[in-house]
GUNUTI-614414 format. One record per atom (N, C-alpha, C, O, CB): residue number from 0; residue in one letter; atom name; x, z, y. Coordinates in Angstrom, 1 decimal. Glycine has a CB too. Layout:
BEGIN
   k r  a     px     pz     py
 NUM A CA      X      Z      Y
...
REM end
This chain:
BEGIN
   k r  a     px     pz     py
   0 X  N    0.8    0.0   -1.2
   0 X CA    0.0    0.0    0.0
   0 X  C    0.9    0.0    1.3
   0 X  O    2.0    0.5    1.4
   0 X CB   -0.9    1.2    0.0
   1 X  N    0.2   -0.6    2.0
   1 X CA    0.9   -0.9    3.6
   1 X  C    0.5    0.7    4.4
   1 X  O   -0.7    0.7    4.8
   1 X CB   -0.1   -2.7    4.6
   2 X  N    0.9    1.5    4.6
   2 X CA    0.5    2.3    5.8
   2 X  C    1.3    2.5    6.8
   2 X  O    2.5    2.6    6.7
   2 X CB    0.1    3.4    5.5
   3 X  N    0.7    2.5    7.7
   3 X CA    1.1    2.2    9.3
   3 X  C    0.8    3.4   10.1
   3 X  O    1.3    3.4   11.2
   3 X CB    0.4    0.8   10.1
   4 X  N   -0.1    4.6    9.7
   4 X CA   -0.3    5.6   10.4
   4 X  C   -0.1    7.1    9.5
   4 X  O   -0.8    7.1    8.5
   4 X CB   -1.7    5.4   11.0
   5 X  N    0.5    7.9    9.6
   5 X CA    0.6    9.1    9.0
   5 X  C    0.1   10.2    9.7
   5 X  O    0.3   10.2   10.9
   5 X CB    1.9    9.5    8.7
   6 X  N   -0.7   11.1    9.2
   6 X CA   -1.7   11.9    9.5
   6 X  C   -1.2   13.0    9.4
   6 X  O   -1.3   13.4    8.2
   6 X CB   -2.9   11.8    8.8
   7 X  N   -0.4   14.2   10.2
   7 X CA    0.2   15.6   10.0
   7 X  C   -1.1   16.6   10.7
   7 X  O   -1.1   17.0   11.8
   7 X CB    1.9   15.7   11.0
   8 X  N   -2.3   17.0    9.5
   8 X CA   -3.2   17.0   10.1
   8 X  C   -3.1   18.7    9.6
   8 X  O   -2.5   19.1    8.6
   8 X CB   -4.4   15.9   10.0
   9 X  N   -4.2   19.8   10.8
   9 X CA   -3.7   21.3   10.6
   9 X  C   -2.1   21.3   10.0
   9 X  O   -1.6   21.4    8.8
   9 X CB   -4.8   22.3    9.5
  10 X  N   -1.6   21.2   11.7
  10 X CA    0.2   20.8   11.3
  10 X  C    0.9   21.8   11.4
  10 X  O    2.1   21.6   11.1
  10 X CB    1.0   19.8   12.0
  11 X  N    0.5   23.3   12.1
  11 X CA    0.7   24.3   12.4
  11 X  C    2.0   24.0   13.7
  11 X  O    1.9   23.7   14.9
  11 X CB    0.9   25.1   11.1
  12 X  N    3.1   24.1   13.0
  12 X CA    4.7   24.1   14.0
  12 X  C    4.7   22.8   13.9
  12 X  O    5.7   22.5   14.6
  12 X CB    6.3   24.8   13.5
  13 X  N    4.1   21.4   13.4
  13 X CA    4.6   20.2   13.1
  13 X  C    5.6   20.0   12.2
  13 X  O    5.9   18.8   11.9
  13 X CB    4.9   19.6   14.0
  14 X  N    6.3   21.0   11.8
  14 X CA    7.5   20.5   10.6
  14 X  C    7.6   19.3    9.9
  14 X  O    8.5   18.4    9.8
  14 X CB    7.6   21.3    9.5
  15 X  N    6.7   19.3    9.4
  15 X CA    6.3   18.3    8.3
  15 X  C    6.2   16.9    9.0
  15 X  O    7.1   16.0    8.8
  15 X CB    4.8   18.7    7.4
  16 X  N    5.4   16.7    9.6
  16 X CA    5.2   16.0   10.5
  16 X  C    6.4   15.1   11.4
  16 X  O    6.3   13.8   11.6
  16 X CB    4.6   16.8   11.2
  17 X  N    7.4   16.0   11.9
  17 X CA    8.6   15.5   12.7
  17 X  C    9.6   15.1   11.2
  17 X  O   10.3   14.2   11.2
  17 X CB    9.5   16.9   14.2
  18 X  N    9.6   15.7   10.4
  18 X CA   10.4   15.6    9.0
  18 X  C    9.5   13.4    9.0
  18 X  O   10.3   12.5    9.1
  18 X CB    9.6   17.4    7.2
  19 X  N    8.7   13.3    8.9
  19 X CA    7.8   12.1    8.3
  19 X  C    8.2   11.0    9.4
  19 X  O    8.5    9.9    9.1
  19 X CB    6.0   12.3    8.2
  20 X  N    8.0   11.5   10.9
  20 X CA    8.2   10.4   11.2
  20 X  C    9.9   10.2   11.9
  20 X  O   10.3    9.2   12.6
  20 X CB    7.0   10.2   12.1
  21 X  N   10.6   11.4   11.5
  21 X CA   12.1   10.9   11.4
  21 X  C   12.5   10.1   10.1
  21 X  O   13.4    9.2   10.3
  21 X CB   13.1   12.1   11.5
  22 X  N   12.0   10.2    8.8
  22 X CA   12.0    9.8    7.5
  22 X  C   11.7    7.9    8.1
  22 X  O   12.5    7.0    7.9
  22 X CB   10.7   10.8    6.5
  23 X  N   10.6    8.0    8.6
  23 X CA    9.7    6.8    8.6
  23 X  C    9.7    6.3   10.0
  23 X  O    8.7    6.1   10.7
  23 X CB    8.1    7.2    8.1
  24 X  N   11.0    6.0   10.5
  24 X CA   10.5    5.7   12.1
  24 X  C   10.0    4.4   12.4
  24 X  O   10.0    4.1   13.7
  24 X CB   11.8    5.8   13.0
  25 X  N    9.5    3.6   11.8
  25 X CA    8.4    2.6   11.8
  25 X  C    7.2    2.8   12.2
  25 X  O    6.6    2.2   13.1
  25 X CB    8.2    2.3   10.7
  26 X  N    6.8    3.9   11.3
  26 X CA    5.3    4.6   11.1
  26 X  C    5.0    5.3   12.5
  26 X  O    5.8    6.1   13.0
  26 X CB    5.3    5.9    9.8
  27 X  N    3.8    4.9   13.2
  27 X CA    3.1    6.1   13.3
  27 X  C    2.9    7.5   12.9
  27 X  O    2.8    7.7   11.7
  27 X CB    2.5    5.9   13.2
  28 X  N    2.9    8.5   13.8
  28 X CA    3.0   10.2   12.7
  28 X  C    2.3   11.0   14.3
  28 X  O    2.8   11.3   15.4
  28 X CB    5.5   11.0   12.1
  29 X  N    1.2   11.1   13.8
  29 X CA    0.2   11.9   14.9
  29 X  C   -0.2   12.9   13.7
  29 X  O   -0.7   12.9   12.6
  29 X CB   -1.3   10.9   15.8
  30 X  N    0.6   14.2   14.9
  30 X CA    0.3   16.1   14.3
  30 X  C   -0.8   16.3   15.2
  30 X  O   -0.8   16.1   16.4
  30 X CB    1.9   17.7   14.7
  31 X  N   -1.9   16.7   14.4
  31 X CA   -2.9   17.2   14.9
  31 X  C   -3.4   18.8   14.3
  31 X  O   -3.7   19.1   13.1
  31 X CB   -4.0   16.2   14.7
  32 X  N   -3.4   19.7   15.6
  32 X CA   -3.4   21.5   15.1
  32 X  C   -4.5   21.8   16.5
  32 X  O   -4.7   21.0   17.5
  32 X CB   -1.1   22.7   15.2
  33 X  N   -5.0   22.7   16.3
  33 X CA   -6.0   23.7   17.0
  33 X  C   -5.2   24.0   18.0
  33 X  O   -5.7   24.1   19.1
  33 X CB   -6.5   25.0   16.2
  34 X  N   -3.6   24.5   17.7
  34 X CA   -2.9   25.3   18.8
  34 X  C   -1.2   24.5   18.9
  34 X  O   -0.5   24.3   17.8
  34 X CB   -3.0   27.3   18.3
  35 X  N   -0.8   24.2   20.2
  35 X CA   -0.1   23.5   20.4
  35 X  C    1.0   24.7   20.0
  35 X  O    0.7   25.9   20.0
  35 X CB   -0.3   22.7   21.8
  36 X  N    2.1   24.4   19.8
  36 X CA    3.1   25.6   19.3
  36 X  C    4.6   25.2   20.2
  36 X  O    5.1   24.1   20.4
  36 X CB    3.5   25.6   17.3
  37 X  N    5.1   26.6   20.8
  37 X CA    6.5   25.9   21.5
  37 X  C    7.3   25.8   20.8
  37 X  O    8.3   25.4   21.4
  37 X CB    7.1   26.4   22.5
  38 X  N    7.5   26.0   19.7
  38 X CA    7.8   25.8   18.3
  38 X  C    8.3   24.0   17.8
  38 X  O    9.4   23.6   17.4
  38 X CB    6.3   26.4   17.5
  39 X  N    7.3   23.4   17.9
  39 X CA    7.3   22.0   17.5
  39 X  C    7.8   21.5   19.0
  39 X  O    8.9   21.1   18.7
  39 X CB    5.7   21.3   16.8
  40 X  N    7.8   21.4   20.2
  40 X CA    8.6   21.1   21.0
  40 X  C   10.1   21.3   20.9
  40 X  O   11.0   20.6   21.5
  40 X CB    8.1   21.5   21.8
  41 X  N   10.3   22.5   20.0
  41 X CA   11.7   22.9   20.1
  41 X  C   12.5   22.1   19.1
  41 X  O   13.5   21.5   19.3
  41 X CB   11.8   24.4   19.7
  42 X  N   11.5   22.1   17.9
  42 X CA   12.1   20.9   16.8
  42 X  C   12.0   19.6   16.5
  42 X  O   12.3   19.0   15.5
  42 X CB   11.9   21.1   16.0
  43 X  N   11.2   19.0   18.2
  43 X CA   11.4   17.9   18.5
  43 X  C   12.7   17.3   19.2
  43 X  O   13.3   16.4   18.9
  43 X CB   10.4   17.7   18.9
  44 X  N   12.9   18.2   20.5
  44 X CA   14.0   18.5   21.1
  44 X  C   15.0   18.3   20.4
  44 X  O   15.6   17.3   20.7
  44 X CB   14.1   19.7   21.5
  45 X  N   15.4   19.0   19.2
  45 X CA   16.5   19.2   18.0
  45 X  C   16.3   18.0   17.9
  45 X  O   17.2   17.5   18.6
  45 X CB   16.4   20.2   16.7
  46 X  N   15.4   16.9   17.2
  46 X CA   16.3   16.1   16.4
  46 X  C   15.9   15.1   17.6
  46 X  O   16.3   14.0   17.3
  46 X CB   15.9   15.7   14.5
  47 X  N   15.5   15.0   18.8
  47 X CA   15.7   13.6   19.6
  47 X  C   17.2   13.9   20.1
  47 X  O   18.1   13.0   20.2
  47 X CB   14.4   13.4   21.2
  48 X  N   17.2   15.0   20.3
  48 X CA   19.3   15.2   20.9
  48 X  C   20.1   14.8   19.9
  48 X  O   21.1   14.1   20.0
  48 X CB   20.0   17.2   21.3
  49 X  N   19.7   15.4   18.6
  49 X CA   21.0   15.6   17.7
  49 X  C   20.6   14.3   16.7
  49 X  O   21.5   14.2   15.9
  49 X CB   21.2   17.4   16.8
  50 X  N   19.8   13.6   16.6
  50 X CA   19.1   12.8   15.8
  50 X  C   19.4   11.6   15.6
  50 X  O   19.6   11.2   16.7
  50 X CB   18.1   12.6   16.1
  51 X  N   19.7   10.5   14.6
  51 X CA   20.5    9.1   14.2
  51 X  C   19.4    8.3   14.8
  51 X  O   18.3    8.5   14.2
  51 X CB   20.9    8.7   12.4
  52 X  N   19.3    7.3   15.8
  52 X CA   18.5    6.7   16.3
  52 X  C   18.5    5.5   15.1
  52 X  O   19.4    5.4   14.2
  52 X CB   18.9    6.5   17.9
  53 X  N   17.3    4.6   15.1
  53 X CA   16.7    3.5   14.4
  53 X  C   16.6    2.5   15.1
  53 X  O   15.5    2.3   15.8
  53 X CB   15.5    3.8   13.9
  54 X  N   17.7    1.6   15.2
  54 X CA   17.3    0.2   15.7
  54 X  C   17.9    0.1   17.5
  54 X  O   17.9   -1.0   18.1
  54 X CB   15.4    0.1   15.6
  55 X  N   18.3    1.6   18.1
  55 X CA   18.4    1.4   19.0
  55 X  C   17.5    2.5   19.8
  55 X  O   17.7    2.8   20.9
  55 X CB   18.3    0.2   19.1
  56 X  N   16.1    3.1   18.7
  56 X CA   14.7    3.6   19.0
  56 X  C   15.4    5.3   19.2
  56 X  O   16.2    5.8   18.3
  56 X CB   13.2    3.2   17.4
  57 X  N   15.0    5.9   20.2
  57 X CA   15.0    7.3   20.1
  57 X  C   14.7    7.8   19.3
  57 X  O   13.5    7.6   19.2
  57 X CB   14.6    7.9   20.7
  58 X  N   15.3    8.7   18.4
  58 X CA   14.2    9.3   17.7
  58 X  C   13.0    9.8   17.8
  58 X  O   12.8   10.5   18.8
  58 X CB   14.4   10.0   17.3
  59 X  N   12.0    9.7   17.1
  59 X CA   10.7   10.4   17.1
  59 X  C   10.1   10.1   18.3
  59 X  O    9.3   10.9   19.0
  59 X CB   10.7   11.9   16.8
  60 X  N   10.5    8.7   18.7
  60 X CA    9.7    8.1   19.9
  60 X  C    8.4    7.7   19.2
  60 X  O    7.5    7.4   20.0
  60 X CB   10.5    6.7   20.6
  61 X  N    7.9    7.8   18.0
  61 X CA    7.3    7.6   17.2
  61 X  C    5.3    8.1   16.6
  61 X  O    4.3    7.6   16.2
  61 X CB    8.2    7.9   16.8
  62 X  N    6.1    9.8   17.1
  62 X CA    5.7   10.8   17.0
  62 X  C    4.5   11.5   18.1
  62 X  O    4.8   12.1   19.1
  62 X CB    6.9   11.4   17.0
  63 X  N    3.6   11.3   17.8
  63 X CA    2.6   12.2   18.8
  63 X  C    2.0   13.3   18.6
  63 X  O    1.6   13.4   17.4
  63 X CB    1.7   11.5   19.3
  64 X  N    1.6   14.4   19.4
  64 X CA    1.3   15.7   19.1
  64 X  C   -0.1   15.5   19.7
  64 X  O   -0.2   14.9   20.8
  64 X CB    2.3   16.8   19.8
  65 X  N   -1.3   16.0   19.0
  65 X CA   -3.1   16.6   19.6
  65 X  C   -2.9   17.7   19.4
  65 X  O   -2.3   18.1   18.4
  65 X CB   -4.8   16.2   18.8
  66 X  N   -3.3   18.5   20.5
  66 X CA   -4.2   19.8   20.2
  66 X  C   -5.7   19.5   20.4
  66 X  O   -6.3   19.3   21.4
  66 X CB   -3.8   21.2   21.2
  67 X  N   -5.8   19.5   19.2
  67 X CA   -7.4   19.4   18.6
  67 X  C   -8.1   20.1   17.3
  67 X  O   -7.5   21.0   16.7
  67 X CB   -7.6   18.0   18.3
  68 X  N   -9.2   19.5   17.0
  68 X CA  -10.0   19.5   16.0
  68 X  C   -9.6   18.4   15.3
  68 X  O   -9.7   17.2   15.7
  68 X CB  -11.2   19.5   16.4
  69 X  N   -8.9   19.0   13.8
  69 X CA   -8.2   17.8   13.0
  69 X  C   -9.9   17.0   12.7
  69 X  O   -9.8   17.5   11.6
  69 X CB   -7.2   18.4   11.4
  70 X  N  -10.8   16.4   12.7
  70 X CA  -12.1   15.9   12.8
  70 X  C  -12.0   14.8   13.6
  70 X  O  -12.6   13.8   13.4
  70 X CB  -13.1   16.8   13.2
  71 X  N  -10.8   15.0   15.0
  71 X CA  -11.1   14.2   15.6
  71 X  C  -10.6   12.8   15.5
  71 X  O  -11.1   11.9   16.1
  71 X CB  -11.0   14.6   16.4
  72 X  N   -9.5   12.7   14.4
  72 X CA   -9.1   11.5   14.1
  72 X  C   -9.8   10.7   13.3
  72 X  O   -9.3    9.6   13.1
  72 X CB   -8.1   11.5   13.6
  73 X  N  -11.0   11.1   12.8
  73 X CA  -11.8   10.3   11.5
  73 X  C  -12.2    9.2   12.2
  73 X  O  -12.5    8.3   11.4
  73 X CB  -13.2   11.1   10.7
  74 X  N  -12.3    8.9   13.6
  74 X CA  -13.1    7.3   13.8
  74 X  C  -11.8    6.4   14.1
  74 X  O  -12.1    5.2   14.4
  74 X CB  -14.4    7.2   15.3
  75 X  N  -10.2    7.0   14.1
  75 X CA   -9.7    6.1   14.1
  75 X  C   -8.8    6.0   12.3
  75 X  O   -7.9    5.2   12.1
  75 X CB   -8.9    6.3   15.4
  76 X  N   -9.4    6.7   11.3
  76 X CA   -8.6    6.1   10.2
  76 X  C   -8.6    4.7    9.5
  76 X  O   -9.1    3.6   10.0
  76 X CB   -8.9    6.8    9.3
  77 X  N   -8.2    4.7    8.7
  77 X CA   -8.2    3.2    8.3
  77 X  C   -7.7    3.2    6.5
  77 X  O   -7.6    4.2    5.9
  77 X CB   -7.0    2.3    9.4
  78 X  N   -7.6    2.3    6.2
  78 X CA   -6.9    2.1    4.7
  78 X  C   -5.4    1.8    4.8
  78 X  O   -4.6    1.6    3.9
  78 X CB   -7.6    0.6    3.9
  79 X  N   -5.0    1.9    6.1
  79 X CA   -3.7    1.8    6.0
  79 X  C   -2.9    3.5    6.9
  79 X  O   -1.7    3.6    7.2
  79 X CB   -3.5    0.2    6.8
  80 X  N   -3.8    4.3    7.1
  80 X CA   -3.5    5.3    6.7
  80 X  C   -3.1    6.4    5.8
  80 X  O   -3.5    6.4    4.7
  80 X CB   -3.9    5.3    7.0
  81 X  N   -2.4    7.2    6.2
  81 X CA   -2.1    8.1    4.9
  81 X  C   -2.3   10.0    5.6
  81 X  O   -1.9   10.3    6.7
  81 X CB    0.0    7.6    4.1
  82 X  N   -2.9   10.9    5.0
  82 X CA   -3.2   12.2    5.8
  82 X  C   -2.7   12.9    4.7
  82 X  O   -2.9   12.8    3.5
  82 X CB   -4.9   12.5    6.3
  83 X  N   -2.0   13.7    5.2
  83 X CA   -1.2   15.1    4.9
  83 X  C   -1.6   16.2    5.3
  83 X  O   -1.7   16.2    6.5
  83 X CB    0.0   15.1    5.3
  84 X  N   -2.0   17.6    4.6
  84 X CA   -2.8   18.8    5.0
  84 X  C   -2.0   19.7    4.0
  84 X  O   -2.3   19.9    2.8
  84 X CB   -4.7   18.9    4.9
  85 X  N   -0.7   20.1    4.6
  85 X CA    0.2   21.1    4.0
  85 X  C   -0.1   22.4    4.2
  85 X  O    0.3   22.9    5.3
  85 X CB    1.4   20.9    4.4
  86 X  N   -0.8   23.4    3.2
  86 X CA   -1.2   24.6    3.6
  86 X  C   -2.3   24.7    5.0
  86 X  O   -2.4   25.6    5.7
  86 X CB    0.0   25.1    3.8
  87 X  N   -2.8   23.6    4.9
  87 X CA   -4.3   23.4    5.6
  87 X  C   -5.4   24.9    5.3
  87 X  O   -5.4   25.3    4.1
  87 X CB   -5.2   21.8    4.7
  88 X  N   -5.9   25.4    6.0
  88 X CA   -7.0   26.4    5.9
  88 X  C   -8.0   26.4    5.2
  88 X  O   -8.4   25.3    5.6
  88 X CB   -7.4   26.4    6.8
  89 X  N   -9.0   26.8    4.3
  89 X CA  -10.3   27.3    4.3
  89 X  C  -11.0   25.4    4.2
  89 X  O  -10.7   24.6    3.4
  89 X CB  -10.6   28.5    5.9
  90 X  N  -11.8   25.2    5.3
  90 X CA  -12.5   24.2    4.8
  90 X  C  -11.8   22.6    5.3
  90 X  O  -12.2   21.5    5.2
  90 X CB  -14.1   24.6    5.4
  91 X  N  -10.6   23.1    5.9
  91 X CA  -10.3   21.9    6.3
  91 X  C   -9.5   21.3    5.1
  91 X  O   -9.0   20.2    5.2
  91 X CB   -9.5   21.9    7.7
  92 X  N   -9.2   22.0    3.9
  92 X CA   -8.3   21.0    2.7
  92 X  C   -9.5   20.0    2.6
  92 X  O   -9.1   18.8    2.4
  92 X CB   -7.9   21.9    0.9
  93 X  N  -11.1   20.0    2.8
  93 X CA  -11.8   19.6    2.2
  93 X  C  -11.9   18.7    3.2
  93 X  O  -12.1   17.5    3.0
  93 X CB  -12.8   20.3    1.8
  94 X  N  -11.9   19.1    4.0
  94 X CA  -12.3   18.0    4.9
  94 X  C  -11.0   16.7    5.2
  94 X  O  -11.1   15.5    5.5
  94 X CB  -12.7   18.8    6.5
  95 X  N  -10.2   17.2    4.9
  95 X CA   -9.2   16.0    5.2
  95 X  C   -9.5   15.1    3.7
  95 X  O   -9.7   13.9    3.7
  95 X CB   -7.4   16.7    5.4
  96 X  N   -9.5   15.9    2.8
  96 X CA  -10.0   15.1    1.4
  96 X  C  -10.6   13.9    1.7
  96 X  O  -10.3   12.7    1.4
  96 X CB  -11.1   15.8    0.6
  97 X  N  -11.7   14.5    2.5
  97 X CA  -13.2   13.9    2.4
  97 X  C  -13.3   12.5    3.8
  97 X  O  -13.7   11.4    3.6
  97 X CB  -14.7   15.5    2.8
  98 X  N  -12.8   12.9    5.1
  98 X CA  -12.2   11.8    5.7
  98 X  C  -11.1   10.8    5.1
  98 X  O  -11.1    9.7    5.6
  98 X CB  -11.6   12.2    6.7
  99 X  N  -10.3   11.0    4.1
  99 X CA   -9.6   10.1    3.8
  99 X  C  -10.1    9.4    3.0
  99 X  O  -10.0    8.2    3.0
  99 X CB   -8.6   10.3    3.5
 100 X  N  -11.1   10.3    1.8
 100 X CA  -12.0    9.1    0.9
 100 X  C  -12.5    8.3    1.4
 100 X  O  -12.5    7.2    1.0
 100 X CB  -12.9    9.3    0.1
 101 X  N  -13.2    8.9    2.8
 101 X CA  -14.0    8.2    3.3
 101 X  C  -13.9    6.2    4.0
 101 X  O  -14.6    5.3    4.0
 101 X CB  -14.2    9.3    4.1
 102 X  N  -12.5    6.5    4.5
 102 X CA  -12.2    5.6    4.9
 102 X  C  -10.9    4.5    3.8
 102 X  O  -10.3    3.4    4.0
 102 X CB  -11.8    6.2    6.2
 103 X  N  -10.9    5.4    2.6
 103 X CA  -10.7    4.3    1.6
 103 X  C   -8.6    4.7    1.8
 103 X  O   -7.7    4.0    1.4
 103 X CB  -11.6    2.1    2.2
 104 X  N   -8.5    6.0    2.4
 104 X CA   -6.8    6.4    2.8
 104 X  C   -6.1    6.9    1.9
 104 X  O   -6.8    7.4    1.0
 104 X CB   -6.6    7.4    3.7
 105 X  N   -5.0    6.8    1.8
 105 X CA   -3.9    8.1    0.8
 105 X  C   -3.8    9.2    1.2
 105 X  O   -3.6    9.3    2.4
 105 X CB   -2.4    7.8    0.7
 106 X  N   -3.9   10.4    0.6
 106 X CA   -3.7   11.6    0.9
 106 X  C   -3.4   12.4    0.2
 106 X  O   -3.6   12.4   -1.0
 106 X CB   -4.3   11.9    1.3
 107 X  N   -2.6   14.0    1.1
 107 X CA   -1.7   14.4    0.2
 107 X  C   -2.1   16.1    1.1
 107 X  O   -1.8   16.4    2.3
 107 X CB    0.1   13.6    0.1
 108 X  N   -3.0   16.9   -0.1
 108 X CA   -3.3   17.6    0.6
 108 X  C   -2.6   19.2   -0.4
 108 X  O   -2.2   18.9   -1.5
 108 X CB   -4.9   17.3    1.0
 109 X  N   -2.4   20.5   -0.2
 109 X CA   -2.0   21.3   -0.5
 109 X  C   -2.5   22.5    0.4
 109 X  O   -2.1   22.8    1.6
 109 X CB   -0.8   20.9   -0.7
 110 X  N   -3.5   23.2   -0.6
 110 X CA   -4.1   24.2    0.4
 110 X  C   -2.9   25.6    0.0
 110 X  O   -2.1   25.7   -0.9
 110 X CB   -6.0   24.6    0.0
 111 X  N   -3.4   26.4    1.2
 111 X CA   -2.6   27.7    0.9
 111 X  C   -3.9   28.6    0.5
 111 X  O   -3.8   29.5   -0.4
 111 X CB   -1.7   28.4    2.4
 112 X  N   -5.4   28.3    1.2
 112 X CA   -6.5   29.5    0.7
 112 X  C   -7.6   28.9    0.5
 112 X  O   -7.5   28.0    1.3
 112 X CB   -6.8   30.6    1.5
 113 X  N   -8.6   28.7    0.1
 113 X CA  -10.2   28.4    0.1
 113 X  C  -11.2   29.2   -0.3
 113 X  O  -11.4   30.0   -1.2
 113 X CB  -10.5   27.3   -0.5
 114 X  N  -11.7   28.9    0.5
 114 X CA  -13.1   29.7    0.5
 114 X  C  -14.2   29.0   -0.3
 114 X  O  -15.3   29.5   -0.4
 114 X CB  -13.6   29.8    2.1
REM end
């Protein structure tokens, strides 16, 4: 499968997230969390300074941060998407599930609790 957008969705600090789209600097990699963290600024910082650029491309020029409702990306998914929910919360393992079936996506979810 072709995917062109990576989904770092309830991303908490973004780790995972800045890990994917330094991995993948092609890809799209939008972290979407409830609460923006100064945390993931810090370890964006780190690898755009210290980071092996792609092509010429800054690192993780790539990379975009929401503070949102992970919900809010469902009208832009696609089949060439892929959504990731690493230690996702309570009802959002489900929900990321259920938007990615929905739109026919790959996904890779790993809860820490459910209710």
């Amino acid at each position: 499968e072709n995917i062109d957008t990576i989904y770092d969705l309830a991303c908490g600090h973004g780790l995972v997230g800045i890990l994917l789209a330094y991995r993948f600097p092609t890809k799209k990699v939008v972290c979407v969390d409830l609460e923006e963290r100064e945390s993931f600024h810090a370890f964006k910082a780190a690898f755009t300074e210290l980071g092996e650029s792609y092509r010429g491309a800054i690192p993780l020029s790539n990379l975009e941060y929401r503070g949102a409702n992970l919900l809010t990306v469902e009208s832009e998914l696609t089949e060439s998407s892929f959504l990731v929910a690493l230690h996702a919360c309570n009802e959002a393992n489900k929900e990321v599930v259920d938007m990615a079936r929905g739109a026919n996506a790959a996904w890779a979810v790993m809860p820490c609790c459910i209710r």
